[in-house]
One Martini backbone bead per residue (centre of mass of N, CA, C, O) as a GRO file, in nm:
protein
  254
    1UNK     BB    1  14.776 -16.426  -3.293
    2UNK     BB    2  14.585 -16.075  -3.248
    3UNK     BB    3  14.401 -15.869  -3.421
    4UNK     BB    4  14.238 -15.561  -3.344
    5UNK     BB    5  14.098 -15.293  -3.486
    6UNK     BB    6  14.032 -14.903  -3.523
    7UNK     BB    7  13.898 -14.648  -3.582
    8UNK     BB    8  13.934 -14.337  -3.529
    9UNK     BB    9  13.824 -14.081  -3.439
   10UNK     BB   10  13.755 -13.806  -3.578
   11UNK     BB   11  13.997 -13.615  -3.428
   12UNK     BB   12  14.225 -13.814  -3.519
   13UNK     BB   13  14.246 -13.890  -3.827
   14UNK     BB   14  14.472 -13.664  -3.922
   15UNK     BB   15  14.662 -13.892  -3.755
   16UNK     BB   16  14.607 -14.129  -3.775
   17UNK     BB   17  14.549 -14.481  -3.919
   18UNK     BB   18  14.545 -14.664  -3.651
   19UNK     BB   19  14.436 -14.910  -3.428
   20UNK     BB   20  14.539 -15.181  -3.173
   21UNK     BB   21  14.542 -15.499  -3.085
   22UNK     BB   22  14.761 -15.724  -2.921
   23UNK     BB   23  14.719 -16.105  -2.891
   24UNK     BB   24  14.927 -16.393  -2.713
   25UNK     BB   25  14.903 -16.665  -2.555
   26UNK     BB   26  15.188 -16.758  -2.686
   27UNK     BB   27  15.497 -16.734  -2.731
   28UNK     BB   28  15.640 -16.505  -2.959
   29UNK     BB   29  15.816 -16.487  -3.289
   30UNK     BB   30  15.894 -16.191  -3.486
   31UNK     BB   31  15.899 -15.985  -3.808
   32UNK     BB   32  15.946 -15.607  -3.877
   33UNK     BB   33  15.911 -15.406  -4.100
   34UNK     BB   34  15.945 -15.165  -4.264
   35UNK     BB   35  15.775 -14.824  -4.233
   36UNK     BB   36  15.587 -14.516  -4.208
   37UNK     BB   37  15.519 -14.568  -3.934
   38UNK     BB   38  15.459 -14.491  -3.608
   39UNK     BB   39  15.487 -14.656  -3.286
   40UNK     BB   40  15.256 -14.678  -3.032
   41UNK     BB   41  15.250 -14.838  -2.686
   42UNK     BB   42  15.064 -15.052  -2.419
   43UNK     BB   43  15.129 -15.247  -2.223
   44UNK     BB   44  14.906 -15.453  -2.010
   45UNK     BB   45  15.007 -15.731  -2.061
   46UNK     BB   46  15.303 -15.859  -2.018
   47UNK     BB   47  15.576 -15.880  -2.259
   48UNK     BB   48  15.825 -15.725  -2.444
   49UNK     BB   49  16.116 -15.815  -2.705
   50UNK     BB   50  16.374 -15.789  -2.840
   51UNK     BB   51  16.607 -15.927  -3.082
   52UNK     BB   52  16.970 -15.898  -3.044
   53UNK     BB   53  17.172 -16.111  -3.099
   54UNK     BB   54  17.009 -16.307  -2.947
   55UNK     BB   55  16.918 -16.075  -2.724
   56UNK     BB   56  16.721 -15.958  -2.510
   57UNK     BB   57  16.531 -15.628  -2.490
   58UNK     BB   58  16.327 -15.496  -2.328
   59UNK     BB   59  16.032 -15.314  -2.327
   60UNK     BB   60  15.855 -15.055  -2.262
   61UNK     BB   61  15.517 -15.058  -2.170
   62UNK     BB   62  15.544 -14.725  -2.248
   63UNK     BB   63  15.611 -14.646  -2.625
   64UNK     BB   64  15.812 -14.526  -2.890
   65UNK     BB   65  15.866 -14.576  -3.239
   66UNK     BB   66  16.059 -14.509  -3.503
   67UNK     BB   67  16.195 -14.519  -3.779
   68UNK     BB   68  16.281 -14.751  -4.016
   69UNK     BB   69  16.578 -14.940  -4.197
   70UNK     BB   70  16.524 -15.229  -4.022
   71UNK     BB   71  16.473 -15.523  -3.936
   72UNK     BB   72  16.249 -15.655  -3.638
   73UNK     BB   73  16.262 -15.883  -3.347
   74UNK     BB   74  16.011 -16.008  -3.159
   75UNK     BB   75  15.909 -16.065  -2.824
   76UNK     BB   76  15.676 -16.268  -2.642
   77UNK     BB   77  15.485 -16.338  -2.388
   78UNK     BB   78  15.273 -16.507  -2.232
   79UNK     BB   79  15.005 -16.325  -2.218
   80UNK     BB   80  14.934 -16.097  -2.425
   81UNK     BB   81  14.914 -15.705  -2.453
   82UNK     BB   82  14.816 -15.450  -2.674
   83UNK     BB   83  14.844 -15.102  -2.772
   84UNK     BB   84  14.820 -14.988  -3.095
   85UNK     BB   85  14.983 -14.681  -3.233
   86UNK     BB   86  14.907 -14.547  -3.562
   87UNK     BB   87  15.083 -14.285  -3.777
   88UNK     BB   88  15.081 -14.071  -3.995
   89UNK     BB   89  15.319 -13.941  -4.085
   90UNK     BB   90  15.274 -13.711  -3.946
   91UNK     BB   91  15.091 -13.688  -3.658
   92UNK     BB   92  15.361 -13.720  -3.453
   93UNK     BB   93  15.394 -13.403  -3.461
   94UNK     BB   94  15.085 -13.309  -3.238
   95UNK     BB   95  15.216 -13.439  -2.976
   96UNK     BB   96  15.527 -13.359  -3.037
   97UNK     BB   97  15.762 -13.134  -2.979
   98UNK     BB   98  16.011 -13.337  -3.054
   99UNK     BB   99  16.193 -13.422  -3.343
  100UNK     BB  100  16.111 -13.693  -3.493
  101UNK     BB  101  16.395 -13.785  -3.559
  102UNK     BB  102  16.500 -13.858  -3.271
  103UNK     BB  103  16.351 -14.166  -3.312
  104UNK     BB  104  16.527 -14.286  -3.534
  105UNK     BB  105  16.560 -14.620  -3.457
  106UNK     BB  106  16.413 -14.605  -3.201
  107UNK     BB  107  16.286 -14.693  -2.843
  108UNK     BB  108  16.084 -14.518  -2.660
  109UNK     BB  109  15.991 -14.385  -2.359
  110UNK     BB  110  15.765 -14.204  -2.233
  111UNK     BB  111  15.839 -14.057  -1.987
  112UNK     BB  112  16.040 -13.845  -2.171
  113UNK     BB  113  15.722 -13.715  -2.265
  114UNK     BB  114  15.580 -13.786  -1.975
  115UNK     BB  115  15.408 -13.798  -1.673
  116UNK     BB  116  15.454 -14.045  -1.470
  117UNK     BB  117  15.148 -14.009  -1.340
  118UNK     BB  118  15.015 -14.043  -1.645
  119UNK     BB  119  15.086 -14.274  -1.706
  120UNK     BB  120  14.994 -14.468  -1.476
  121UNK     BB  121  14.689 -14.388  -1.521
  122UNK     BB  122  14.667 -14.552  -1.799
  123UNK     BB  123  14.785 -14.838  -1.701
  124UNK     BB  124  14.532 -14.882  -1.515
  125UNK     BB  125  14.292 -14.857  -1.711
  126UNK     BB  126  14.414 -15.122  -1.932
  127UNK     BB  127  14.406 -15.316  -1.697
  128UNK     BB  128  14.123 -15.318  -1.604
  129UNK     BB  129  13.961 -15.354  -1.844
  130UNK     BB  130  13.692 -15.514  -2.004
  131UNK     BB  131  13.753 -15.393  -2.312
  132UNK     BB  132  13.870 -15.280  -2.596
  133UNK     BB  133  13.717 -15.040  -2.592
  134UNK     BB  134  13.816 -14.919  -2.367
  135UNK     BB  135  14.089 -14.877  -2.414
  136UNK     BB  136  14.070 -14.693  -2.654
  137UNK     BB  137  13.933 -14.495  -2.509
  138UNK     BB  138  14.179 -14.435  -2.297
  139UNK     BB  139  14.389 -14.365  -2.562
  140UNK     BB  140  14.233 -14.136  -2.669
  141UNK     BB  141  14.217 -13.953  -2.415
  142UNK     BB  142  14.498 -13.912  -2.434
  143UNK     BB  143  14.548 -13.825  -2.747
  144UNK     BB  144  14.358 -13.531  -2.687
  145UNK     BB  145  14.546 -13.416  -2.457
  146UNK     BB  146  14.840 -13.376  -2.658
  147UNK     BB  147  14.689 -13.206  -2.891
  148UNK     BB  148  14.832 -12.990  -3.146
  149UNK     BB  149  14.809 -12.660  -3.253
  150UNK     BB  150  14.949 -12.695  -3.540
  151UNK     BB  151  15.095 -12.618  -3.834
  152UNK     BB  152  15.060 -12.709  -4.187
  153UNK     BB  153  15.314 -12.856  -4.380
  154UNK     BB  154  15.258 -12.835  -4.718
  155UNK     BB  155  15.519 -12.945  -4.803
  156UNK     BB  156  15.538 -13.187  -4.647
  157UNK     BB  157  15.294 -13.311  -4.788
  158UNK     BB  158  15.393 -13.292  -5.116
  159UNK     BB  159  15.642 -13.480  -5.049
  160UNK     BB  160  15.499 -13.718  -4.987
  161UNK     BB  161  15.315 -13.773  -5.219
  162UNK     BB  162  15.545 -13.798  -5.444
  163UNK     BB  163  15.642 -14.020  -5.337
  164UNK     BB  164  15.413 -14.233  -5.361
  165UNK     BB  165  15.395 -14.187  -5.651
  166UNK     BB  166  15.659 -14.247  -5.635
  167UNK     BB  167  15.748 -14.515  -5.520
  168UNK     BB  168  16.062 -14.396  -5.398
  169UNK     BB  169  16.155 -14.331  -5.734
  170UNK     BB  170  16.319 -14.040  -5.629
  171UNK     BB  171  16.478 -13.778  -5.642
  172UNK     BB  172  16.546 -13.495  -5.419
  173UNK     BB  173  16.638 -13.274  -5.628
  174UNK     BB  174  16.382 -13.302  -5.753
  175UNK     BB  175  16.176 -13.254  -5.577
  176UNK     BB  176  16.277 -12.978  -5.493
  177UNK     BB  177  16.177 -12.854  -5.746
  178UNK     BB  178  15.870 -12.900  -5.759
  179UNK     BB  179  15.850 -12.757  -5.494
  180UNK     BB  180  16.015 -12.471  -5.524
  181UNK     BB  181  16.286 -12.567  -5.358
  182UNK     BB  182  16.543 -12.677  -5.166
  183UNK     BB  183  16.701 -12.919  -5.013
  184UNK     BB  184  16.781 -12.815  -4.710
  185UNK     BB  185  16.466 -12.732  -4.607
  186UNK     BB  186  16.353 -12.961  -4.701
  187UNK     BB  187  16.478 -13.190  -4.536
  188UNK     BB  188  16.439 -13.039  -4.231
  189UNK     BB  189  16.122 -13.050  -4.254
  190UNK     BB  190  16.087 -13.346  -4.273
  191UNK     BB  191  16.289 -13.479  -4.042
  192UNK     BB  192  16.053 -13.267  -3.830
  193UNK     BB  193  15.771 -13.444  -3.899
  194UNK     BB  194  15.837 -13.758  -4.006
  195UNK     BB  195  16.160 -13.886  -3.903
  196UNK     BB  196  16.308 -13.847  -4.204
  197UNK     BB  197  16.437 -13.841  -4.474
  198UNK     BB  198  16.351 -13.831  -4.807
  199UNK     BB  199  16.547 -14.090  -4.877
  200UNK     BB  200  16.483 -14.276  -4.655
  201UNK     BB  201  16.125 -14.232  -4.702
  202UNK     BB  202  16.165 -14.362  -5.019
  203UNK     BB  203  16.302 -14.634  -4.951
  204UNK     BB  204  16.050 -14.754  -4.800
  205UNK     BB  205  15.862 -14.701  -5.028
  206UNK     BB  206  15.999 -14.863  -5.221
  207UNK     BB  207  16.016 -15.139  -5.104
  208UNK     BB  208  15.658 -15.189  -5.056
  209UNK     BB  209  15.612 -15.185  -5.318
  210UNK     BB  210  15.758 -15.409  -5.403
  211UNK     BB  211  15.607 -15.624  -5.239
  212UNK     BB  212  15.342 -15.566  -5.352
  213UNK     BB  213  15.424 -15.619  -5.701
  214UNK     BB  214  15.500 -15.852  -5.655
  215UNK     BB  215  15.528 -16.180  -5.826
  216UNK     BB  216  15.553 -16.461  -5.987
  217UNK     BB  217  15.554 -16.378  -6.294
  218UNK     BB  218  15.821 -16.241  -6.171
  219UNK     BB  219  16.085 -16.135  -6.174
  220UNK     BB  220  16.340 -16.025  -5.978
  221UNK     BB  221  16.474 -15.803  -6.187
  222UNK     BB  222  16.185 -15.685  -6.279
  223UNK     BB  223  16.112 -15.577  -5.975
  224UNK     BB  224  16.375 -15.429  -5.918
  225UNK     BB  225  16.355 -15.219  -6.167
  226UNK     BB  226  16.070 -15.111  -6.106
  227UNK     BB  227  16.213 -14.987  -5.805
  228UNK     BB  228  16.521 -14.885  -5.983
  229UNK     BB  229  16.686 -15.115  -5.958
  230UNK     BB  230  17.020 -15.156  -6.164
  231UNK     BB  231  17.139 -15.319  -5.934
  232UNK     BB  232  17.199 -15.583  -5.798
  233UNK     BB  233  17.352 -15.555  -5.530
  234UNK     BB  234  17.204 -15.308  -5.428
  235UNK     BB  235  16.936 -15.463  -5.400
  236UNK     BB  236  17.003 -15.684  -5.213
  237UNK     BB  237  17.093 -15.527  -4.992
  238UNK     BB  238  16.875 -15.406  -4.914
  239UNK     BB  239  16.672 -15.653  -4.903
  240UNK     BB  240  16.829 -15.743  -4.610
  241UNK     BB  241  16.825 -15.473  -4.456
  242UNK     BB  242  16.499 -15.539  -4.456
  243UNK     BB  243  16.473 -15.840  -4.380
  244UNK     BB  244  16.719 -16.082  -4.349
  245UNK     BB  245  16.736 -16.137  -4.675
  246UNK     BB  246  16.690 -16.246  -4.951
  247UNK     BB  247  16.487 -16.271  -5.230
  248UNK     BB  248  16.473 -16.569  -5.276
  249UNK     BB  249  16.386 -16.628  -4.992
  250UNK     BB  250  16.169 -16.474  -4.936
  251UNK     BB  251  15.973 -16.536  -5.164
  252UNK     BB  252  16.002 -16.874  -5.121
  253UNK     BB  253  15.790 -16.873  -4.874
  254UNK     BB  254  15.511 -16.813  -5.057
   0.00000   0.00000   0.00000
């Protein structure tokens, strides 16, 4: 399997992360770990489909996933294409009406968001294509049309960064005092901006700073301190649910 990346043109990079294509010659399974990013879909040739339970569950050719806060495991058929746009924390909330809550744990067809004449008219132009830059730029003027100019909700700007300097281990009461305002509207206005509560999106940043300074170094109880969990049970639950192994299995295999 094959990642190519992009970086978006000037008017877009206030909301995305990064594009992507992502090409697989061959069948392949594999594991997506949580992250703070959504992340819209456009299969130009081939299927994907998650698996869950052993099911096959194809996704829709053009959608967008929420956050997530479990492990999940993707099939692809062979000779796949895809384009991927990463939306950094904020971002798709300048694209879409509807409160990006309502997407967090789902995969939505895009459908259900853009006319579906207009969507034809994108995947038409993306199997057509003859250069993964023909595609980037496909998809780059598909949302500078849907682009919208929303202000930036600075509070929840600010509860982003605090939350990335603790790396996820901070408590929502004490984030919402530094913040000088209460849990209950830094809440609501976080969750309909970033796409999920506070404390989902703080422990998702802690999960991956953990990924991030482990290493051989150090024991897993150290790792596991430094991430905050005092309670070695609540450690492992935790990070079986996000990765669907044991913290020993998991870094064993590296």
């Amino acid at each position: 399997m094959s990642l190519t990346t992009f970086i978006p043109n000037d008017a877009l990079k206030p909301y995305l992360r990064l594009l992507a294509i992502s090409e697989a010659t061959q069948e392949t399974e594999y594991k997506v770990l949580p992250g703070t990013s959504l992340v819209m879909g456009f299969q130009y040739r081939g299927r994907l489909s998650t698996l869950e339970n052993t099911a096959l569950k194809p996704l829709d050719t053009a959608g967008i996933t929420g956050l997530q806060d479990k492990f999940r495991v993707f099939k692809n058929s062979k000779d796949i294409g895809t384009v991927l746009v990463f939306f950094n924390e904020t971002g798709a909330a300048y694209f879409f009406r509807e409160p990006i809550h309502e997407l967090f744990g789902e995969s939505i067809s895009l459908d259900n968001f853009v006319n579906k004449s207009w969507l034809n008219a994108i995947e038409e132009k993306l199997s057509e294509a003859s250069t993964h830059q023909e595609r980037i730029n496909s998809i780059e003027q598909f949302l500078m049309a849907r682009l919208q100019p929303i202000q930036t909700d600075t509070l929840v700007q600010s509860a982003i960064q605090q939350i990335q300097l603790a790396k996820g281990n901070i408590r929502i009461s004490e984030l919402a005092k530094q913040l000088y305002t209460s849990k209950s509207p830094l809440e609501k206005r976080f969750r309909k901006i970033v796409g999920a509560s506070p404390k989902k999106f703080a422990s998702i940043v802690r999960f991956n700073a953990l990924l991030k300074s482990h290493s051989p170094e150090k024991s897993l109880t150290e790792s596991g301190y430094e991430a905050g969990y005092f309670d070695q049970a609540h450690f492992i639950h935790d990070f079986k649910a996000f990765t669907g192994e044991t913290p020993e299995g998991y870094f064993g295999k590296e």
